[in-house]
GUBA-732698 format. One line per field, with one value per atom (N, C-alpha, C): residue in three letters; chain; atom name; x, y, z. Coordinates in pm, 1 decimal. Layout:
BEGIN
residuo (ALA / ...)
cadena (A / ...)
atomo (CA / ...)
x (X / ...)
y (Y / ...)
z (Z / ...)
***
This chain:
BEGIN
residuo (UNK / UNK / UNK / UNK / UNK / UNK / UNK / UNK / UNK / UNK / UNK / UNK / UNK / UNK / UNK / UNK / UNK / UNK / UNK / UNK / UNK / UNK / UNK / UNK / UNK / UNK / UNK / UNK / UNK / UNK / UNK / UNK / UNK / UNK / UNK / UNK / UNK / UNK / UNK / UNK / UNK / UNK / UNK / UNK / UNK / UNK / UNK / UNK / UNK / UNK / UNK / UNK / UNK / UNK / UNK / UNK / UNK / UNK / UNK / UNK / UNK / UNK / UNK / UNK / UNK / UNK / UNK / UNK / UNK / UNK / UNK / UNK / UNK / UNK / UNK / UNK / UNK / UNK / UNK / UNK / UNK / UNK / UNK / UNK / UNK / UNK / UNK / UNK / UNK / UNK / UNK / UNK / UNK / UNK / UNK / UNK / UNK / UNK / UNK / UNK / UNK / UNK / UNK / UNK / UNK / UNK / UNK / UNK / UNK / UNK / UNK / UNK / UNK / UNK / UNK / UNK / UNK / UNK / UNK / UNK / UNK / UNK / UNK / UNK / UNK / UNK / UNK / UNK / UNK / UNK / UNK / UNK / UNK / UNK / UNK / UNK / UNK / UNK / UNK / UNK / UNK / UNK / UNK / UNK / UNK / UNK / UNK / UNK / UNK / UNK / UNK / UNK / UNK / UNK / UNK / UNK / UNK / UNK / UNK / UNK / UNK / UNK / UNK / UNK / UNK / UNK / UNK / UNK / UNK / UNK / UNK / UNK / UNK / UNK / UNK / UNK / UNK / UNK / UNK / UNK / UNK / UNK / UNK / UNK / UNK / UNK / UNK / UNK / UNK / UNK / UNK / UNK / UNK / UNK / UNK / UNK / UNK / UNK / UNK / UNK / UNK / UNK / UNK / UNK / UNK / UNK / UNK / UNK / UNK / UNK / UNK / UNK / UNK / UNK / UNK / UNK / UNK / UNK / UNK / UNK / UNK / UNK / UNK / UNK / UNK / UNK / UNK / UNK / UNK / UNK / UNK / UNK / UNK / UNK / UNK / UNK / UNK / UNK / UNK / UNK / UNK / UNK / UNK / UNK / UNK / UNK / UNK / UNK / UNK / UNK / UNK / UNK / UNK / UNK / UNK / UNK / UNK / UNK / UNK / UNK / UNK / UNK / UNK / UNK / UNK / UNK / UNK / UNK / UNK / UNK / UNK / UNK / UNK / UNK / UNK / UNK / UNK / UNK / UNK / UNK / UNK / UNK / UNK / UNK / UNK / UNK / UNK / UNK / UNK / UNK / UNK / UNK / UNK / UNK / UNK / UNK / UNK / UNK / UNK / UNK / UNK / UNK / UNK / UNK / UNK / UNK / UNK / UNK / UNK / UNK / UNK / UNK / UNK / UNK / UNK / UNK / UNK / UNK / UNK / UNK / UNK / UNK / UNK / UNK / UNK / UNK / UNK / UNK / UNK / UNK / UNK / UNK / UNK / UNK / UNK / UNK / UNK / UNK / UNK / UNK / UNK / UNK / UNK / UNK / UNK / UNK / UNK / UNK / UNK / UNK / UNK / UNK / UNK / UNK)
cadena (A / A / A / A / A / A / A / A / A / A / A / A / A / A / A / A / A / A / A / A / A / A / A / A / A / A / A / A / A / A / A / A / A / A / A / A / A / A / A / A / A / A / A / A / A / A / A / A / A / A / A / A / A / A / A / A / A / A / A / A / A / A / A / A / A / A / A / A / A / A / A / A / A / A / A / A / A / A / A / A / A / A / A / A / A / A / A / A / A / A / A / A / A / A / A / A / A / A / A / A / A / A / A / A / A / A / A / A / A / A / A / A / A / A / A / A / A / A / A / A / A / A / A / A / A / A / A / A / A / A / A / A / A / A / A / A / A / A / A / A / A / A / A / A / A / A / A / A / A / A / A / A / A / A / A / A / A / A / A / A / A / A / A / A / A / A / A / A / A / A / A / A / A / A / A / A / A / A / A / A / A / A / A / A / A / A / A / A / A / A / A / A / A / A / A / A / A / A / A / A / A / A / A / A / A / A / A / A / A / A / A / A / A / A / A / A / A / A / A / A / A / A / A / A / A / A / A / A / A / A / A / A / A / A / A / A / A / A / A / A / A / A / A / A / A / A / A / A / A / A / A / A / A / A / A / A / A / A / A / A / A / A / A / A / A / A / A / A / A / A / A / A / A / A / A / A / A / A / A / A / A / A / A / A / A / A / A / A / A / A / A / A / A / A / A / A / A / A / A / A / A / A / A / A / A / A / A / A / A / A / A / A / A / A / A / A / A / A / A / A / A / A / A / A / A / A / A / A / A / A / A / A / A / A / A / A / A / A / A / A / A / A / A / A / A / A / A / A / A / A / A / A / A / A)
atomo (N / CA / C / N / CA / C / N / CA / C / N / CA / C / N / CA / C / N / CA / C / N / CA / C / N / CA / C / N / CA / C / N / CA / C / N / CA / C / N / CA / C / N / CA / C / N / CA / C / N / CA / C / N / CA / C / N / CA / C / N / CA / C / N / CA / C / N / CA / C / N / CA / C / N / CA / C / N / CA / C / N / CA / C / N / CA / C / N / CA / C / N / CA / C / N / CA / C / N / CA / C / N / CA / C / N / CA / C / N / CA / C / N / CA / C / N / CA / C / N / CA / C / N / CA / C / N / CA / C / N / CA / C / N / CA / C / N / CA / C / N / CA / C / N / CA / C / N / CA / C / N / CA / C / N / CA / C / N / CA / C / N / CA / C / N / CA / C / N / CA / C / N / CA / C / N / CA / C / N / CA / C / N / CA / C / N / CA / C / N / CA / C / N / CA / C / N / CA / C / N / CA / C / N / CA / C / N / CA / C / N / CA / C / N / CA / C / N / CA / C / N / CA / C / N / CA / C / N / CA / C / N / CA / C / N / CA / C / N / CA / C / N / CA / C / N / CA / C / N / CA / C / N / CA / C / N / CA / C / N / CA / C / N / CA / C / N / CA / C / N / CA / C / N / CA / C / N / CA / C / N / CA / C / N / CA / C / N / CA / C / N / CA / C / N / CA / C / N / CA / C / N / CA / C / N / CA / C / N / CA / C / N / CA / C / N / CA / C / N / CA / C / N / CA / C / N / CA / C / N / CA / C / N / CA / C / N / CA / C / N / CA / C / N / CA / C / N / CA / C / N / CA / C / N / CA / C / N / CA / C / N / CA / C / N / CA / C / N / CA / C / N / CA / C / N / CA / C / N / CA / C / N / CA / C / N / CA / C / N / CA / C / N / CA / C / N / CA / C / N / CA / C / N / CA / C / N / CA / C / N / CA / C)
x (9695.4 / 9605.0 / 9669.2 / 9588.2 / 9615.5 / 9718.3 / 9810.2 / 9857.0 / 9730.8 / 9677.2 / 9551.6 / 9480.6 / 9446.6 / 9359.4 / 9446.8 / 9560.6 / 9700.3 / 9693.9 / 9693.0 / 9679.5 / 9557.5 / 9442.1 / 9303.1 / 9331.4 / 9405.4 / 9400.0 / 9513.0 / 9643.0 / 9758.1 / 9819.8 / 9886.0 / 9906.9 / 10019.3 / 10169.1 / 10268.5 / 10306.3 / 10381.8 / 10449.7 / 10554.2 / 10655.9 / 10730.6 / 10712.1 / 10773.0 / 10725.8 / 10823.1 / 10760.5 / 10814.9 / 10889.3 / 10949.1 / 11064.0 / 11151.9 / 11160.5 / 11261.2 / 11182.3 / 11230.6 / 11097.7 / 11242.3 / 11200.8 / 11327.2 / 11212.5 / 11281.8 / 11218.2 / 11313.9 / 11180.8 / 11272.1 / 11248.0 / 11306.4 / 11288.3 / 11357.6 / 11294.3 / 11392.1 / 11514.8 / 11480.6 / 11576.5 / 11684.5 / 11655.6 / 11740.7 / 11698.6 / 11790.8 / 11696.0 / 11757.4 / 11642.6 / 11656.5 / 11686.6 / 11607.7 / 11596.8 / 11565.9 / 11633.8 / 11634.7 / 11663.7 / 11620.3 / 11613.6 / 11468.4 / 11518.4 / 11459.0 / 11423.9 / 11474.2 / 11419.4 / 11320.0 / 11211.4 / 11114.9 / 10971.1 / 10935.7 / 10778.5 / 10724.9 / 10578.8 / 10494.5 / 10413.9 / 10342.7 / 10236.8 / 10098.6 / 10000.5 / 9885.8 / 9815.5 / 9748.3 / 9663.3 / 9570.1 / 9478.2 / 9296.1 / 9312.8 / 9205.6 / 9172.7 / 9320.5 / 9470.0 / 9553.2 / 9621.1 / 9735.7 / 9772.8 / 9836.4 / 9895.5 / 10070.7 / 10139.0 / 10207.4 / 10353.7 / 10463.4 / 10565.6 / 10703.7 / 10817.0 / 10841.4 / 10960.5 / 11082.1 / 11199.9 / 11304.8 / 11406.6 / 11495.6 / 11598.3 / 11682.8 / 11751.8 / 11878.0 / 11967.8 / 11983.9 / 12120.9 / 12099.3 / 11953.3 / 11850.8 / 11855.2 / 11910.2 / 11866.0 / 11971.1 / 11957.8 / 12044.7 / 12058.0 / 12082.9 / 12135.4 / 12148.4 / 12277.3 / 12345.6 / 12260.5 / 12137.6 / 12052.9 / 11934.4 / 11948.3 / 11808.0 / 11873.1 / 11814.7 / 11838.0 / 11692.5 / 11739.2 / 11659.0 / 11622.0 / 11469.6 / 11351.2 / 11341.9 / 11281.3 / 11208.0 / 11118.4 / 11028.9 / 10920.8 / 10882.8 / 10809.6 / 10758.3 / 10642.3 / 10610.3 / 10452.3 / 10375.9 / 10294.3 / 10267.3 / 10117.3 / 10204.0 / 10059.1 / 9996.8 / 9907.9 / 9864.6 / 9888.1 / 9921.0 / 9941.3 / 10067.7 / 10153.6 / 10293.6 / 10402.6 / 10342.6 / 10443.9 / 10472.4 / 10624.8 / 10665.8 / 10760.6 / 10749.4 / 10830.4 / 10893.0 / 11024.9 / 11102.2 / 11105.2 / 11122.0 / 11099.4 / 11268.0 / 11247.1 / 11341.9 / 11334.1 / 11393.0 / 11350.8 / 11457.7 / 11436.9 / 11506.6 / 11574.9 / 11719.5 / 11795.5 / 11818.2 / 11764.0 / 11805.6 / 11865.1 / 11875.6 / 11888.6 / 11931.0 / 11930.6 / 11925.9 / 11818.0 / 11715.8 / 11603.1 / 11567.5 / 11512.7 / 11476.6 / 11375.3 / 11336.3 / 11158.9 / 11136.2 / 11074.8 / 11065.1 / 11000.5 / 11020.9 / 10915.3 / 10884.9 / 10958.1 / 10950.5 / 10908.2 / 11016.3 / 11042.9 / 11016.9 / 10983.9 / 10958.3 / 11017.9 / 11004.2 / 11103.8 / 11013.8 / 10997.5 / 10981.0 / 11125.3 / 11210.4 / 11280.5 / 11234.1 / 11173.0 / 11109.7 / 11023.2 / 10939.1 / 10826.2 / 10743.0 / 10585.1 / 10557.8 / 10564.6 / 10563.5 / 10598.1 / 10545.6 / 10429.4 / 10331.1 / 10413.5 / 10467.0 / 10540.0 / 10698.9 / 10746.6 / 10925.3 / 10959.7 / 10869.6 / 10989.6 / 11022.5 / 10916.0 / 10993.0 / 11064.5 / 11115.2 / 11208.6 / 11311.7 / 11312.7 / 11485.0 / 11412.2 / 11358.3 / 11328.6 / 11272.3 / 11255.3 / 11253.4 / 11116.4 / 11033.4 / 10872.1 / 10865.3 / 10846.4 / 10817.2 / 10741.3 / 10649.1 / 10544.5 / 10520.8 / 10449.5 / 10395.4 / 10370.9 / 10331.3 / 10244.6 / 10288.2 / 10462.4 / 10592.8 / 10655.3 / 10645.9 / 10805.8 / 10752.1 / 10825.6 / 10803.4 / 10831.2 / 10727.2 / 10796.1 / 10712.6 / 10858.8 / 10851.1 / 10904.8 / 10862.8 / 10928.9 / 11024.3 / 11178.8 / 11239.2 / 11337.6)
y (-3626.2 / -3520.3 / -3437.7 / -3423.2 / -3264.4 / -3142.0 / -3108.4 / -2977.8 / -2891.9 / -2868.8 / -2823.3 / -2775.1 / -2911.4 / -2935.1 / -2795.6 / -2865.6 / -2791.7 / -2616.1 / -2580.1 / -2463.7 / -2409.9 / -2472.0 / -2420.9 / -2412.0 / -2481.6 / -2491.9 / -2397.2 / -2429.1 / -2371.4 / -2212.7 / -2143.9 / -2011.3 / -2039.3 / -1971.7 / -1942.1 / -1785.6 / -1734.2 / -1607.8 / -1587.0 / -1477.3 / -1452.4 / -1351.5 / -1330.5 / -1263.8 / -1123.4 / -1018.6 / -880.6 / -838.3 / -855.4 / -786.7 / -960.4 / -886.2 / -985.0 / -1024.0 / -1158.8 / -1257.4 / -1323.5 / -1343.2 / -1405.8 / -1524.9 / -1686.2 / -1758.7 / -1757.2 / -1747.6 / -1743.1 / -1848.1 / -1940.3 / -1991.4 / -1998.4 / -1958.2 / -1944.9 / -1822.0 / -1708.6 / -1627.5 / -1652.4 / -1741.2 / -1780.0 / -1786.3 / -1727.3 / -1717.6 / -1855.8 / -1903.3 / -2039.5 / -1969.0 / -1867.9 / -1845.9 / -1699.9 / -1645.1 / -1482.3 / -1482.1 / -1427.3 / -1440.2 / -1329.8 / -1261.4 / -1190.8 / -1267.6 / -1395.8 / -1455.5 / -1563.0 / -1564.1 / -1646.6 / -1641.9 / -1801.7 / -1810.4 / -1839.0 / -1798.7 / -1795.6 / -1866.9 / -1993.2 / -2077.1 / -2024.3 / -2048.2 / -2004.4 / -2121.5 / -2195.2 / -2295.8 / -2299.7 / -2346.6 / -2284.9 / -2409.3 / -2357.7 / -2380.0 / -2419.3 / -2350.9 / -2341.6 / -2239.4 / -2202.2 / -2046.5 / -1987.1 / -1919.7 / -1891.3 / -2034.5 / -2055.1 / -2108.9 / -2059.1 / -2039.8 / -1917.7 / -2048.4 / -2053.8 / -2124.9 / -2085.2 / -2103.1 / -2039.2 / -2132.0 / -2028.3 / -2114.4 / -2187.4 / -2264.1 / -2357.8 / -2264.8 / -2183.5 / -2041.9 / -1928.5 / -1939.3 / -1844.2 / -1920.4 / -2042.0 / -2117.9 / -2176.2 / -2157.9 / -2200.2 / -2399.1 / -2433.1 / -2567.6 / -2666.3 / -2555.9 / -2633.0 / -2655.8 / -2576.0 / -2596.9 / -2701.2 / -2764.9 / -2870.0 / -2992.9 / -3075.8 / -3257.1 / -3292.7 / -3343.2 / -3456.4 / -3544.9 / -3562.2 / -3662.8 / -3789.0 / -3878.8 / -4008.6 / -3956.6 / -3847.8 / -3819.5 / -3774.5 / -3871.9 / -3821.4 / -3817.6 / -3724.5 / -3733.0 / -3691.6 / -3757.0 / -3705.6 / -3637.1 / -3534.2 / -3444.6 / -3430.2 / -3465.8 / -3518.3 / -3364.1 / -3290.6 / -3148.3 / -3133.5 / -3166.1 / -3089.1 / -3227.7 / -3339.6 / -3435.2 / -3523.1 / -3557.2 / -3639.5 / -3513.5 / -3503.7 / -3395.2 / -3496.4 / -3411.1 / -3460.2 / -3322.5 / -3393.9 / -3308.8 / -3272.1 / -3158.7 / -3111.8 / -3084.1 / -3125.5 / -3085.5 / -2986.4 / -2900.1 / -2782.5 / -2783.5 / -2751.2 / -2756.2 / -2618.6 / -2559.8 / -2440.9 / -2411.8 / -2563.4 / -2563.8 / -2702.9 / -2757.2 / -2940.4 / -3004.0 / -2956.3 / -3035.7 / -2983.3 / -3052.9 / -3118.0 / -3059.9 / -2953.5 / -2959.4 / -3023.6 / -3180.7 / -3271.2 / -3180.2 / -3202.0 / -3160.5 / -3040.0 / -2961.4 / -2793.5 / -2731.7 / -2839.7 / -2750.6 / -2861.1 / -2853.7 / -2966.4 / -2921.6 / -3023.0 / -2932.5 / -3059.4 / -3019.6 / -3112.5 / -3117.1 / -3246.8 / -3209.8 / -3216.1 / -3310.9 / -3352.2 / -3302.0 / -3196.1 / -3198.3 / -3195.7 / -3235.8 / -3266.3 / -3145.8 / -3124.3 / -3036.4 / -2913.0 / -2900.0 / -2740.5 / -2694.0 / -2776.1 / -2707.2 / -2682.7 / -2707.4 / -2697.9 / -2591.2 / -2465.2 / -2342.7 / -2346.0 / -2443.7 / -2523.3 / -2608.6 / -2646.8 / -2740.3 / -2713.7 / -2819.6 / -2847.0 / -2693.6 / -2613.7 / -2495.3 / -2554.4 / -2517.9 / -2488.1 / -2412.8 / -2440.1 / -2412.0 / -2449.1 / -2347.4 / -2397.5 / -2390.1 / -2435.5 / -2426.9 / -2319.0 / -2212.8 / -2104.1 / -2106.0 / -2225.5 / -2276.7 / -2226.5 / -2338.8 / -2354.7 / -2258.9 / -2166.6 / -2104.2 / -1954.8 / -1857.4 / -1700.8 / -1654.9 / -1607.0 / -1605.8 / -1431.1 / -1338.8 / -1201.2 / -1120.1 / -1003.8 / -955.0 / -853.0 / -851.6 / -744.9 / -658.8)
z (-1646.1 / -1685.4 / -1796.2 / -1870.9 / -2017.5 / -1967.0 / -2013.3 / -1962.6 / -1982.6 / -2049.5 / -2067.1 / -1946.9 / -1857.1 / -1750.5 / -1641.1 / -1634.5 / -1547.6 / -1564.7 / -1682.5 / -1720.4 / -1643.7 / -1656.7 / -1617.9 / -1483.8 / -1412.7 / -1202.4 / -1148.7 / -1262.7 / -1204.3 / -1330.9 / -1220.9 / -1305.1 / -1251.7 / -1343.3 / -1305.9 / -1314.8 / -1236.0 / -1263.4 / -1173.4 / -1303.3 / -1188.4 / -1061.0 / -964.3 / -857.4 / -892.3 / -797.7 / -869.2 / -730.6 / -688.9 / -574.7 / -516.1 / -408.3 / -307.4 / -193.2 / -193.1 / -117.9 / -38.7 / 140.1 / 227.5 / 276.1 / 283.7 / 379.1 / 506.7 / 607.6 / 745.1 / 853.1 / 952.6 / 1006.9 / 1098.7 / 1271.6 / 1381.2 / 1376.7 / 1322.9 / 1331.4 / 1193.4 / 1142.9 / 1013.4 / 884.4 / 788.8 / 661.6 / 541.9 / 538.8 / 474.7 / 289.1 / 248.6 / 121.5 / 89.4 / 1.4 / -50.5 / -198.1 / -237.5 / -395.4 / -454.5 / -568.2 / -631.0 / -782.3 / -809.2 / -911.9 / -866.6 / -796.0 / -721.9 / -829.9 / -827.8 / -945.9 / -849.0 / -871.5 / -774.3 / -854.7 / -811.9 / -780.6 / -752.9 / -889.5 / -807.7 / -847.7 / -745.2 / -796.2 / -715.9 / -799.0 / -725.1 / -598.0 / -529.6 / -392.7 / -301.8 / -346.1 / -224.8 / -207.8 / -99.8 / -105.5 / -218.4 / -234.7 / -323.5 / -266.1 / -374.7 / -292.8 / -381.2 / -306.7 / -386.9 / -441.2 / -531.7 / -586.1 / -591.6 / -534.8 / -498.6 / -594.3 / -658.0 / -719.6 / -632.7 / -657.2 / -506.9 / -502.4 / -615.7 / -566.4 / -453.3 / -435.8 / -361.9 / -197.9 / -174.0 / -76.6 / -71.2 / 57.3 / 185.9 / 228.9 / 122.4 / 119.8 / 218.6 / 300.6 / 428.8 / 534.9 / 544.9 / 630.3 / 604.1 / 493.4 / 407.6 / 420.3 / 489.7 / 480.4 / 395.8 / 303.8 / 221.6 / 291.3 / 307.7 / 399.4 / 293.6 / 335.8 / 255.6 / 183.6 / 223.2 / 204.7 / 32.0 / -22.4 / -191.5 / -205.1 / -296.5 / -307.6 / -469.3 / -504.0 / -665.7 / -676.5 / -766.8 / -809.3 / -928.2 / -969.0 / -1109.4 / -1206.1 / -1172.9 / -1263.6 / -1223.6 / -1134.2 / -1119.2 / -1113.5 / -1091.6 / -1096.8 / -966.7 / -936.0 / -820.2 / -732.1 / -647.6 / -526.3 / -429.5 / -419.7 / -311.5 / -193.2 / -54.4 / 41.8 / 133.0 / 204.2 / 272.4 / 425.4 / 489.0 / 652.3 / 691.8 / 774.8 / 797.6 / 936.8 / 910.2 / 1067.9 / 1148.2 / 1194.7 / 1270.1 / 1399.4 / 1443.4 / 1610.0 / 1572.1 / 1756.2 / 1762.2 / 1713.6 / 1714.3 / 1575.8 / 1454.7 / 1396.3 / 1219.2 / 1245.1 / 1194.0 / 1094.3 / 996.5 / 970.9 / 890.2 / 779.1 / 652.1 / 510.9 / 502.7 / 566.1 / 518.9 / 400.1 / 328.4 / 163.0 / 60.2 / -59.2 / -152.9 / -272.0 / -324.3 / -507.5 / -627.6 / -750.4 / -837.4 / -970.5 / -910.6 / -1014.1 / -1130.9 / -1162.5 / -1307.6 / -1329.3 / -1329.5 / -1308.9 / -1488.8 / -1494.0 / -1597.7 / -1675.9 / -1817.7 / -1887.4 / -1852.3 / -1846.6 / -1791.6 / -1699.3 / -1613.1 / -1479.7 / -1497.0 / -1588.1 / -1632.6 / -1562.0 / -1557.5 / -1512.5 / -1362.8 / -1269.5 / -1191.3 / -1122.5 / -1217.4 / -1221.9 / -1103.2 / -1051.6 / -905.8 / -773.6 / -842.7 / -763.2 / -639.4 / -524.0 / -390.9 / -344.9 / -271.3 / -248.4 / -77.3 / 8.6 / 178.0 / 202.6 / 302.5 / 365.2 / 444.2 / 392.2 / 420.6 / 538.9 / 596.7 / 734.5 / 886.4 / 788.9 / 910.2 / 901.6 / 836.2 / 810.0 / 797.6 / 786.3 / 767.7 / 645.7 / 517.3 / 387.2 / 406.0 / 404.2 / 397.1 / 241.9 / 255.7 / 154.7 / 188.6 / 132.4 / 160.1 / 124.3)
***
């Protein structure tokens, strides 16, 4: 698809304070340099730099998936305890040009996880 097209669905910006992801009492991600995702018909999703995020707690899944405006994503499952939350977090390293400023950045599922501000 056109960056063009991309432009028309997806908005980028940066976010204006301090944004924590939390999961199980644990904070996966904190960072005050976070882009926020707006793309029609889904929520926010917050992009966290990897300096912002808590690494040691992310195992890399099988799991890939492609989005005709943002590219190919690799996924992260989250350890807080003795189990895995499979696909928590996703990242586009490559992502197609419209989307560069998130590049390698870090995005969780709003769903699973607790994304506060603080």
């Amino acid at each position: 698809m056109a960056a063009s097209h991309a432009a028309d669905r997806i908005r980028l910006r940066h976010g204006s304070g301090r944004l924590r992801v939390l999961l199980d009492g644990h904070c996966l991600a904190d960072s005050t340099d976070v882009i926020e995702l707006h793309e029609t018909g889904y929520p926010v999703r917050y992009y966290f730099p990897r300096a912002g995020v808590e690494m040691g707690l992310l195992t890399p899944t099988a799991t890939r998936t492609h989005c005709p405006l943002k590219g190919e994503a690799e996924y992260f499952g989250a350890r807080t305890g003795p189990a895995v939350l499979a696909d928590v977090a996703w990242s586009y390293p490559a992502p197609l040009p419209a989307m560069a400023p998130i590049a390698g950045r870090l995005a969780f599922d709003g769903e699973r996880v607790q994304i506060v501000t603080a």
